[in-house]
N, CA, C and O atoms as a MOPAC input file, in Angstrom:
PM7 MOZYME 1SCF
protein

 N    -26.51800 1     9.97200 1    25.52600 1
 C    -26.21200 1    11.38100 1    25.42900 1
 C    -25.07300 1    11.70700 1    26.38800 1
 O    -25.01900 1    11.30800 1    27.55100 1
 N    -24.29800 1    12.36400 1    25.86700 1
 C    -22.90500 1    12.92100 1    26.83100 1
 C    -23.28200 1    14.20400 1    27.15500 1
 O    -23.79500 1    15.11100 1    26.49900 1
 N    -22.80800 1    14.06300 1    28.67500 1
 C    -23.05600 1    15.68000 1    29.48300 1
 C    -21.80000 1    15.25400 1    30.32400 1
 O    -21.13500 1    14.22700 1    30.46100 1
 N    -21.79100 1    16.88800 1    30.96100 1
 C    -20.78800 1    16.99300 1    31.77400 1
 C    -19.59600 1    17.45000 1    31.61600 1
 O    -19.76400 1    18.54300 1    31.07700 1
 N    -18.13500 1    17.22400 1    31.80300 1
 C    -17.06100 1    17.33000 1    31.33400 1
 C    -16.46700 1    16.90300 1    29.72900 1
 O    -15.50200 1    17.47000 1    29.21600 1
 N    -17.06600 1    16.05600 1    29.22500 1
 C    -16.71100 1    15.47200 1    28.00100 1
 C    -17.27900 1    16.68300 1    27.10200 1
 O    -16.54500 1    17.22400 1    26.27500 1
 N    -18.47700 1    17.04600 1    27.27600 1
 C    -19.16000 1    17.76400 1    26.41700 1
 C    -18.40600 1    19.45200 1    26.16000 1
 O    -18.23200 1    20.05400 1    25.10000 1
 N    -18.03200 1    19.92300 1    27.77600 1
 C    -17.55700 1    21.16900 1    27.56300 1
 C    -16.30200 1    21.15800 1    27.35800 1
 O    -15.90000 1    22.29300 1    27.10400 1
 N    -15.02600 1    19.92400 1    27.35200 1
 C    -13.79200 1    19.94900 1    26.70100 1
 C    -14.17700 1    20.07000 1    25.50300 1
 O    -13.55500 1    20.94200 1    24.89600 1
 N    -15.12100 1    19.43000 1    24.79500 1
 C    -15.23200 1    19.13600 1    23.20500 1
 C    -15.73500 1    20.69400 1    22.56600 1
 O    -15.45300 1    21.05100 1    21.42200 1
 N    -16.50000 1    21.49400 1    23.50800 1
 C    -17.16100 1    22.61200 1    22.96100 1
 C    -15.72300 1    23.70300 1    23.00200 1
 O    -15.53700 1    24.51800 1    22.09800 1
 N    -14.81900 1    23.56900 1    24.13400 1
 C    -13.73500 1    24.50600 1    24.13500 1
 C    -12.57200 1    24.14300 1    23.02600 1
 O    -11.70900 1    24.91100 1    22.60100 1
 N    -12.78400 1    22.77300 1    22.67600 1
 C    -11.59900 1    22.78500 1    21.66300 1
 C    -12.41000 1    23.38900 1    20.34300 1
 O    -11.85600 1    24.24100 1    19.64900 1
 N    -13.36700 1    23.04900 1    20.11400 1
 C    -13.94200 1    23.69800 1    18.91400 1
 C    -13.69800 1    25.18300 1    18.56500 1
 O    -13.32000 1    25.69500 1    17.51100 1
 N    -14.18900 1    26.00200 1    20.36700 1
 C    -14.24300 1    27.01700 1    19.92100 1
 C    -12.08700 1    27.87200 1    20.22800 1
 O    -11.69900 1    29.02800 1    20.05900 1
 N    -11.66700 1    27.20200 1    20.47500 1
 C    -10.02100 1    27.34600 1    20.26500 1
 C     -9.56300 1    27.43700 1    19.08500 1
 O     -8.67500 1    28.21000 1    18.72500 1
 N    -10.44600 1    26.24200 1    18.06600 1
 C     -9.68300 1    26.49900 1    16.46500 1
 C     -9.12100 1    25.39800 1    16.67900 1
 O     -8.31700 1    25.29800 1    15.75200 1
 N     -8.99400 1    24.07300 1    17.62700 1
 C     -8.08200 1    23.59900 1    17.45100 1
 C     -7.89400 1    22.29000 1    16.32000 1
 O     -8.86400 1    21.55200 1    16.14800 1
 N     -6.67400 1    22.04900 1    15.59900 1
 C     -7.05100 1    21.28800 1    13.86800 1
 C     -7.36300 1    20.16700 1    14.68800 1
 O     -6.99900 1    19.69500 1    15.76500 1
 N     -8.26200 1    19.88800 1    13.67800 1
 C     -9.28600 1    18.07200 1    13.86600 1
 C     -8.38500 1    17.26400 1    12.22700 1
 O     -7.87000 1    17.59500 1    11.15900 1
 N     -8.65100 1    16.27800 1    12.91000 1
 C     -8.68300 1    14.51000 1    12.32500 1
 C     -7.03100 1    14.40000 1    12.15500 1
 O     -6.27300 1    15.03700 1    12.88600 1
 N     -6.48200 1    13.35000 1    10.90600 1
 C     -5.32700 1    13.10500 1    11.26600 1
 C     -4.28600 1    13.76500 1    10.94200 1
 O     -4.39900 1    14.36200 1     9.87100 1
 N     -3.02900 1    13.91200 1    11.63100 1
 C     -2.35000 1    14.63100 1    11.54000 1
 C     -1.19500 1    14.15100 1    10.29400 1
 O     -0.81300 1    13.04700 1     9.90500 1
 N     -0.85600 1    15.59100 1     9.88900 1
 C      0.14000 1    15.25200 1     8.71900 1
 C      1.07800 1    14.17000 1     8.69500 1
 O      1.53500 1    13.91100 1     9.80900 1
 N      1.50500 1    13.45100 1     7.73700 1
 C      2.73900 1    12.91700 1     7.88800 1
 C      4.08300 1    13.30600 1     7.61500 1
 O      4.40500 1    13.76500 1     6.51900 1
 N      5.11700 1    13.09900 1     8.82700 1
 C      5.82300 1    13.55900 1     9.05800 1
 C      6.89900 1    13.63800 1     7.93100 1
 O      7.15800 1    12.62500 1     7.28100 1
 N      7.70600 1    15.15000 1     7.61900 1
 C      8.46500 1    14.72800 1     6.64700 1
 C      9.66000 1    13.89400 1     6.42200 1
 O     10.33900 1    14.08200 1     5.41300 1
 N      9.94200 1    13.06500 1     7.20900 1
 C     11.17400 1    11.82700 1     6.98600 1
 C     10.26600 1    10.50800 1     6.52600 1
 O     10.63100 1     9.51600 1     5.89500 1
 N      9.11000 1    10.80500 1     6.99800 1
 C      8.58100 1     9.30300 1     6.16500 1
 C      8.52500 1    10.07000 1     4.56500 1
 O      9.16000 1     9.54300 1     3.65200 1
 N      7.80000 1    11.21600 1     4.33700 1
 C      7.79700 1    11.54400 1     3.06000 1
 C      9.09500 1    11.71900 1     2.47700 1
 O      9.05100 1    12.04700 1     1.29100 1
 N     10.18200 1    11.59900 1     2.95100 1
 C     11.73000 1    11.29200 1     2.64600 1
 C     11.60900 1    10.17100 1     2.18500 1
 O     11.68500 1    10.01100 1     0.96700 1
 N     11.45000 1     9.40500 1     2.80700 1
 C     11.59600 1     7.83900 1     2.84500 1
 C     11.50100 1     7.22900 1     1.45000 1
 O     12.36700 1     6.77100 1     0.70500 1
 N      9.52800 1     7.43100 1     1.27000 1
 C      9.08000 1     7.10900 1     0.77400 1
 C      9.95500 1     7.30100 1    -1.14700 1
 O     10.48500 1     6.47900 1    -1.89500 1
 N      9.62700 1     9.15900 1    -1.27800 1
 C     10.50600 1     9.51100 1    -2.55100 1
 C     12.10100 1     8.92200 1    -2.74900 1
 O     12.77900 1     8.87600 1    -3.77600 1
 N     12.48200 1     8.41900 1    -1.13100 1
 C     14.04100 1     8.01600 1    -1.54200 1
 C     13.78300 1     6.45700 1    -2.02900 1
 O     14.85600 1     5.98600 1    -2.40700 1
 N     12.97400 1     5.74800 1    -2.11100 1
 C     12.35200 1     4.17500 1    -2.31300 1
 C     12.09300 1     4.36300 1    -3.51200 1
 O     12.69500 1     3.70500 1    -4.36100 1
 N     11.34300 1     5.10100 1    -3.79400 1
 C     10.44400 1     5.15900 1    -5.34200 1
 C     11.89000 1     5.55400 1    -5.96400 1
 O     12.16400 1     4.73100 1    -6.83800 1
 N     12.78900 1     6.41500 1    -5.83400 1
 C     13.87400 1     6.82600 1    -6.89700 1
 C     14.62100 1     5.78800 1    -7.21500 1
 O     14.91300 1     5.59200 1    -8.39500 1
 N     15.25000 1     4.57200 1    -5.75700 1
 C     15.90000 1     3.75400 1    -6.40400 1
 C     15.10200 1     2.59800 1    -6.44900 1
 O     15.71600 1     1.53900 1    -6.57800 1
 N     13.97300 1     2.55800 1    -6.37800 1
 C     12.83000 1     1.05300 1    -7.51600 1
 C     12.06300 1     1.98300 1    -8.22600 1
 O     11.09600 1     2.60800 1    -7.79100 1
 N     12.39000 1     2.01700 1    -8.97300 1
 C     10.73900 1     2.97000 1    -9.88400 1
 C      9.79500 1     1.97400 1   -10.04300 1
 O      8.57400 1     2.12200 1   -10.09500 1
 N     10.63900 1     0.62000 1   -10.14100 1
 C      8.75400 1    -0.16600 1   -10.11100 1
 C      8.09600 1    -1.02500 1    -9.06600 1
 O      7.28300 1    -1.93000 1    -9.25700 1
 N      8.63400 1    -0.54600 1    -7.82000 1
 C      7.98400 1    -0.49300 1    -6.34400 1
 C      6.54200 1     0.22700 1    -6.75600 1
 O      6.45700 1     1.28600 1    -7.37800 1
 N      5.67600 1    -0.39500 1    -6.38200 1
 C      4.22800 1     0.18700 1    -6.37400 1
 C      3.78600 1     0.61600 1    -4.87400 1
 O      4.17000 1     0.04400 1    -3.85400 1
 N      2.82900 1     1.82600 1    -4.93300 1
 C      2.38700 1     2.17400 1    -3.58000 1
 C      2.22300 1     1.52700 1    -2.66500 1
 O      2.75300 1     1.82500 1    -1.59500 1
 N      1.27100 1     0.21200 1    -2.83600 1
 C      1.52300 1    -0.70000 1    -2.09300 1
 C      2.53900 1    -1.55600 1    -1.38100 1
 O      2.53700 1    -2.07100 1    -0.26300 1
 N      3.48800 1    -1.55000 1    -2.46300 1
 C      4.47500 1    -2.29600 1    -1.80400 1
 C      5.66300 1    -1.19400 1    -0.86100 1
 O      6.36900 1    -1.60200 1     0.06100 1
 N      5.64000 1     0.01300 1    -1.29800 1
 C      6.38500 1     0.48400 1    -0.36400 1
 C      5.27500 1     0.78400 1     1.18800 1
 O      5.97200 1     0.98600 1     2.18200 1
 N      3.59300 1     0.83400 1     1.49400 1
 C      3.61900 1     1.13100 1     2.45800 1
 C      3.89000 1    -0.05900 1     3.31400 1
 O      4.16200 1    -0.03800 1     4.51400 1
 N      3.77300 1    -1.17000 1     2.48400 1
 C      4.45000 1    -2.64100 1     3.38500 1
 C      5.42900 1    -2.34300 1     3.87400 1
 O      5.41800 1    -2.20600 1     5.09700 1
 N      6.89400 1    -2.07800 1     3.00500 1
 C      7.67000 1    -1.84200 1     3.53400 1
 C      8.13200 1    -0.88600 1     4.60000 1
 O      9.08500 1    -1.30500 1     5.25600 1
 N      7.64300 1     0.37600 1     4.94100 1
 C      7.36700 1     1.32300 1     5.79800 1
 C      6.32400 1     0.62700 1     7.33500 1
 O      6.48500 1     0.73400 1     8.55100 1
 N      5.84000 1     0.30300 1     6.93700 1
 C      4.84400 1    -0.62900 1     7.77200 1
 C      5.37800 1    -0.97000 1     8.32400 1
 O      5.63500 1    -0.45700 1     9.41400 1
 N      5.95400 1    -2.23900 1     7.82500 1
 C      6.73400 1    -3.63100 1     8.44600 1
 C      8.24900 1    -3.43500 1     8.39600 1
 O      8.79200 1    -4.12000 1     9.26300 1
 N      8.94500 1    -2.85500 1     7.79800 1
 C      9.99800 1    -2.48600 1     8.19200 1
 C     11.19300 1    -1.71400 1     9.16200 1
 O     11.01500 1    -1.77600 1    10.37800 1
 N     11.94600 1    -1.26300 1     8.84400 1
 C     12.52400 1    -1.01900 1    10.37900 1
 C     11.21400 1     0.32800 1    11.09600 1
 O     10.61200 1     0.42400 1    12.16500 1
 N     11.27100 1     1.26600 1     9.65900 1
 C     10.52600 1     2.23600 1    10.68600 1
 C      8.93900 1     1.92700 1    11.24800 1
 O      8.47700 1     2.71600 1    12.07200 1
 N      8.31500 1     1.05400 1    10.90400 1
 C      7.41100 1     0.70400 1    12.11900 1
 C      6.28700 1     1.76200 1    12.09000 1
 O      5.55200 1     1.93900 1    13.06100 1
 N      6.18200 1     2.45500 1    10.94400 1
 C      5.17800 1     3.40700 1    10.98900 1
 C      4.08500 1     2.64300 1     9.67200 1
 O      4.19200 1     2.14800 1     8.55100 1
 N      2.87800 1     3.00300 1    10.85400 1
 C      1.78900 1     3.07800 1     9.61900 1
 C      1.40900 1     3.36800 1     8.79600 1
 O      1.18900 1     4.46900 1     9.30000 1
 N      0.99200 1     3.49600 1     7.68700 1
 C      1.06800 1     4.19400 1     6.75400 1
 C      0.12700 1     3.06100 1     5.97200 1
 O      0.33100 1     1.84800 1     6.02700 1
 N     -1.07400 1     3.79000 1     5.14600 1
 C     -1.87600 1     3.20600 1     3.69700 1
 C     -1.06200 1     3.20500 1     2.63200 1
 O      0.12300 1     3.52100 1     2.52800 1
 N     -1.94200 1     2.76100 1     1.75500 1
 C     -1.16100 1     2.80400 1     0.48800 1
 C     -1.94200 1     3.98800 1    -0.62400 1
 O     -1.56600 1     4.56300 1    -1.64500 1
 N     -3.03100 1     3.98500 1     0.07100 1
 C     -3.69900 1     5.94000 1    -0.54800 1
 C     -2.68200 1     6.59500 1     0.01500 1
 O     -1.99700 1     7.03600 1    -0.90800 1
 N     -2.23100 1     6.88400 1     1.03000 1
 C     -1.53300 1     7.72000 1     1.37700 1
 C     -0.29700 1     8.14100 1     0.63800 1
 O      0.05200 1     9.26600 1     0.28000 1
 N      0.36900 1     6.79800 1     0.47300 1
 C      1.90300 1     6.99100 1    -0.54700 1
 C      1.55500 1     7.38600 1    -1.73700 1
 O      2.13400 1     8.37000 1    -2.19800 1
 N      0.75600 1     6.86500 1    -2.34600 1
 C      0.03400 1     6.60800 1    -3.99300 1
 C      0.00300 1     8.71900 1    -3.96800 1
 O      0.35200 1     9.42200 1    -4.91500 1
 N     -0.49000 1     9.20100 1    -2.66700 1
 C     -1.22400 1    10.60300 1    -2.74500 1
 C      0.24400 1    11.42200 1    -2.70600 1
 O      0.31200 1    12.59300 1    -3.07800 1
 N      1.55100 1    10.58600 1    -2.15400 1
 C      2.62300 1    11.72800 1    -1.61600 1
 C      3.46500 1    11.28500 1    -3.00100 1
 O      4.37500 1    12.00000 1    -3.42200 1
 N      3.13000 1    10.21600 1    -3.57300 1
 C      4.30800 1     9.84600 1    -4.64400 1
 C      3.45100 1    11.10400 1    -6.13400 1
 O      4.12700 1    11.52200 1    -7.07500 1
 N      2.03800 1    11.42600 1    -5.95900 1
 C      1.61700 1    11.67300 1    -7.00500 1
 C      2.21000 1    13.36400 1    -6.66900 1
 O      2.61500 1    14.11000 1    -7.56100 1
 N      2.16300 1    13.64100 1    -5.56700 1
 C      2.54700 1    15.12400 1    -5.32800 1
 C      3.68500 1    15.72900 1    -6.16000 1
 O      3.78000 1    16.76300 1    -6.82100 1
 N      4.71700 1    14.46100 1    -5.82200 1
 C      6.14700 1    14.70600 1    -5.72900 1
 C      6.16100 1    14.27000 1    -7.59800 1
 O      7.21500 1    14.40900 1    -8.22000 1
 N      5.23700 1    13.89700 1    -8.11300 1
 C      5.35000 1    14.32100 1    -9.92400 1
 C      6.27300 1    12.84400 1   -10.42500 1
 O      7.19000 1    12.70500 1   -11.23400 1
 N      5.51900 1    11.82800 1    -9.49400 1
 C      5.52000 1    10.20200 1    -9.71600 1
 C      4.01400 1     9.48900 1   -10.07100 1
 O      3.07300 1     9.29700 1    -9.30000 1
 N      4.14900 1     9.11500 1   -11.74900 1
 C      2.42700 1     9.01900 1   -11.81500 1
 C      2.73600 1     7.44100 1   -11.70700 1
 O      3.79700 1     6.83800 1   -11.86400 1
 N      1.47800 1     6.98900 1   -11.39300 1
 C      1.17600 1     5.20600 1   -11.24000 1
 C      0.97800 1     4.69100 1   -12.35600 1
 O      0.59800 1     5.27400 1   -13.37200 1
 N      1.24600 1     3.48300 1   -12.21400 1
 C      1.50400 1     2.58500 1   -12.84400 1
 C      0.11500 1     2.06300 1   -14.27500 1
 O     -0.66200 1     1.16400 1   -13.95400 1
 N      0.00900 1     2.52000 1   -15.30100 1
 C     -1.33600 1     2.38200 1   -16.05100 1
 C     -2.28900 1     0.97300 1   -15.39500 1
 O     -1.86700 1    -0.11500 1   -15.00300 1
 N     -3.27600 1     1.33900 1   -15.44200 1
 C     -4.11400 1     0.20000 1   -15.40800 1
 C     -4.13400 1    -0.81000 1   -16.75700 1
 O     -4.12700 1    -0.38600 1   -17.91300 1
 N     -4.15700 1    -2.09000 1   -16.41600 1
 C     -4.70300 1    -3.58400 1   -17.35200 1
 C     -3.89800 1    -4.38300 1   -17.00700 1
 O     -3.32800 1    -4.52200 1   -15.92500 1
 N     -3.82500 1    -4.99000 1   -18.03000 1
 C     -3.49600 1    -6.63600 1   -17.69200 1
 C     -2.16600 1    -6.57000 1   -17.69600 1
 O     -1.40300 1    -5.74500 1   -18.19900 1
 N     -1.90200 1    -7.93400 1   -16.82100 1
 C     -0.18100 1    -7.85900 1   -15.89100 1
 C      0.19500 1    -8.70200 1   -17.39000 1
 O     -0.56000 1    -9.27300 1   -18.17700 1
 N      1.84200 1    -8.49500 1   -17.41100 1
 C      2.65300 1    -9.47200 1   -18.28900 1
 C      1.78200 1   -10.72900 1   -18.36800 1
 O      1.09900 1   -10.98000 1   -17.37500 1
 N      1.70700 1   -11.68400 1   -19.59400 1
 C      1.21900 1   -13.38600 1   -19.61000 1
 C      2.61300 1   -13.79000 1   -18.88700 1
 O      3.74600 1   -13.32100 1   -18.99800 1
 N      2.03300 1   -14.94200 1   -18.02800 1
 C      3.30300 1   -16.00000 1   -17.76100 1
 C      3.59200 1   -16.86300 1   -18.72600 1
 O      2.90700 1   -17.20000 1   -19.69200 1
 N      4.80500 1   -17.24400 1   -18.35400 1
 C      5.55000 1   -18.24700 1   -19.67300 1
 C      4.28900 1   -19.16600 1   -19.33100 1
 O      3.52200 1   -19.26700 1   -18.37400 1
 N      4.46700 1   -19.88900 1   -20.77400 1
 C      3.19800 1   -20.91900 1   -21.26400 1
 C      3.64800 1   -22.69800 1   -20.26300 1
 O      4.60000 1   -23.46000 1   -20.43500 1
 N      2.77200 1   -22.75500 1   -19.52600 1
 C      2.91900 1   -24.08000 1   -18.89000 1
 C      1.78100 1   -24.76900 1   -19.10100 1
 O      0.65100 1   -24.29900 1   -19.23400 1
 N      2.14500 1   -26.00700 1   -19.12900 1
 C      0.61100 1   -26.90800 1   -19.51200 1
 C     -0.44900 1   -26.75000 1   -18.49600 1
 O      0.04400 1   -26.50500 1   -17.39500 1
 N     -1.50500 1   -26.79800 1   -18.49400 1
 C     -3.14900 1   -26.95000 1   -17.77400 1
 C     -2.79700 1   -27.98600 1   -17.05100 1
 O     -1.95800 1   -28.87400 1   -17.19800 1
 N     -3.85000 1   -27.64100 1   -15.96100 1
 C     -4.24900 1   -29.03900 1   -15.36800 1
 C     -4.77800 1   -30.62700 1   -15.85000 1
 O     -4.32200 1   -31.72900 1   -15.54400 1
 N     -5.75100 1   -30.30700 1   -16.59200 1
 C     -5.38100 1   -31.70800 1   -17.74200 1
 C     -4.33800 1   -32.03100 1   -18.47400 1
 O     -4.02100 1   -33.21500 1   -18.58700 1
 N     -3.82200 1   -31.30200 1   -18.92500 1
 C     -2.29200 1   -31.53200 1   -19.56500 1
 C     -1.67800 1   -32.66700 1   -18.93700 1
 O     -1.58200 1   -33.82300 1   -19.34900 1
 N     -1.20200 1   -32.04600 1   -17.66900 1
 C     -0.37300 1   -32.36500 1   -17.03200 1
 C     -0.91500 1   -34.19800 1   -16.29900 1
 O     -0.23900 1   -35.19200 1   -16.03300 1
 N     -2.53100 1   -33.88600 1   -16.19300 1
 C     -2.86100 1   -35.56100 1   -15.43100 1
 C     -2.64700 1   -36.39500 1   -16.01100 1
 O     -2.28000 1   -37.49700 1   -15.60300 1
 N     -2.97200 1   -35.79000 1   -17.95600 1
 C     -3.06000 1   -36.80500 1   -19.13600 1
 C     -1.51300 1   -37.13300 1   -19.47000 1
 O     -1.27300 1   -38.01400 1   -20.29600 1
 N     -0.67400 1   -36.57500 1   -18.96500 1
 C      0.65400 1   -37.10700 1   -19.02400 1
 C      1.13500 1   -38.08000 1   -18.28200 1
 O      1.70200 1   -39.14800 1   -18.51700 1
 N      0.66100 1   -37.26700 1   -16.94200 1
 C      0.92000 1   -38.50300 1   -15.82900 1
 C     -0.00700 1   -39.75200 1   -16.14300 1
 O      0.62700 1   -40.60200 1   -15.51900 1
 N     -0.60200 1   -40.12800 1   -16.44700 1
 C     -1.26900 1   -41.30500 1   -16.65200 1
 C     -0.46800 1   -42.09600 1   -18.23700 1
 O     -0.31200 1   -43.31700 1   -18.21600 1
 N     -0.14600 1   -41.51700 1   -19.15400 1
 C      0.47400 1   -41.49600 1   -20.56300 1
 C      1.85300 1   -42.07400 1   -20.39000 1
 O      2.46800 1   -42.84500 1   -21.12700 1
 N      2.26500 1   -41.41300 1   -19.01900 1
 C      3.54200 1   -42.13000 1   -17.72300 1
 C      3.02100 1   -43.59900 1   -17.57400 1
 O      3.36900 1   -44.60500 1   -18.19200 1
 N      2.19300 1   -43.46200 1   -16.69000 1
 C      2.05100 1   -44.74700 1   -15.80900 1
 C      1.63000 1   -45.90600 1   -16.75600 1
 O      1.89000 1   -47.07700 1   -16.48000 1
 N      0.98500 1   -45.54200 1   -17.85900 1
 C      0.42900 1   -46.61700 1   -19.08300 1
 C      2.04800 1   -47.54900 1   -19.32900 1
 O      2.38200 1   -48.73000 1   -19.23100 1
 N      2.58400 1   -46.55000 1   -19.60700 1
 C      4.27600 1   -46.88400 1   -20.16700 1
 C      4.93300 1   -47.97400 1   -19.15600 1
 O      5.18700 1   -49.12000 1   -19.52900 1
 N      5.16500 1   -47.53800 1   -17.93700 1
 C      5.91600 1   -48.33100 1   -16.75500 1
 C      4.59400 1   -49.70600 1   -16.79300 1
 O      4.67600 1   -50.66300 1   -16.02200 1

């Protein structure tokens, strides 16, 4: 149980009004972000908060978060199902029964 000083800072900010949890994001990342999505339209949420992340600006950022500022700004996501097929390459048996179909030969 907390008493003492902790308790009556916490009761005076309450009763101040003062805003709780996290704070907005700032509008140059929400720059950022809409200036990314305009020139990749098929950058996905994810991949731009990587880039924001890990890139020069060094800010944190989810990928709910972008997904929530790209949907604002009247950018809908990407439909759900199945990704493109890859070009057709042989299986793993394919490929042993060749190599051996090889080595029979030599």
């Amino acid at each position: 149980m907390v008493t003492g000083p902790v308790r009556s800072r916490h009761a005076k900010k309450m009763a101040d009004g003062k805003a709780r949890g996290r704070p907005p994001t700032p509008p140059f990342i929400v720059d950022a972000i809409i200036a990314i999505k305009r020139d990749n339209l098929r950058y996905s949420a994810g991949h731009i908060a990587r880039m924001i992340s890990g890139g020069e600006l060094h800010f944190r950022i989810s990928k709910r978060t972008v997904a929530q500022i790209l949907k604002a700004h009247g950018f809908t996501p990407r439909p759900k199902g199945k990704r493109p097929a890859r070009e057709e390459e042989p299986g793993w048996l394919t490929t042993l029964y060749n190599q051996h179909v090889m080595a029979i030969d030599f």
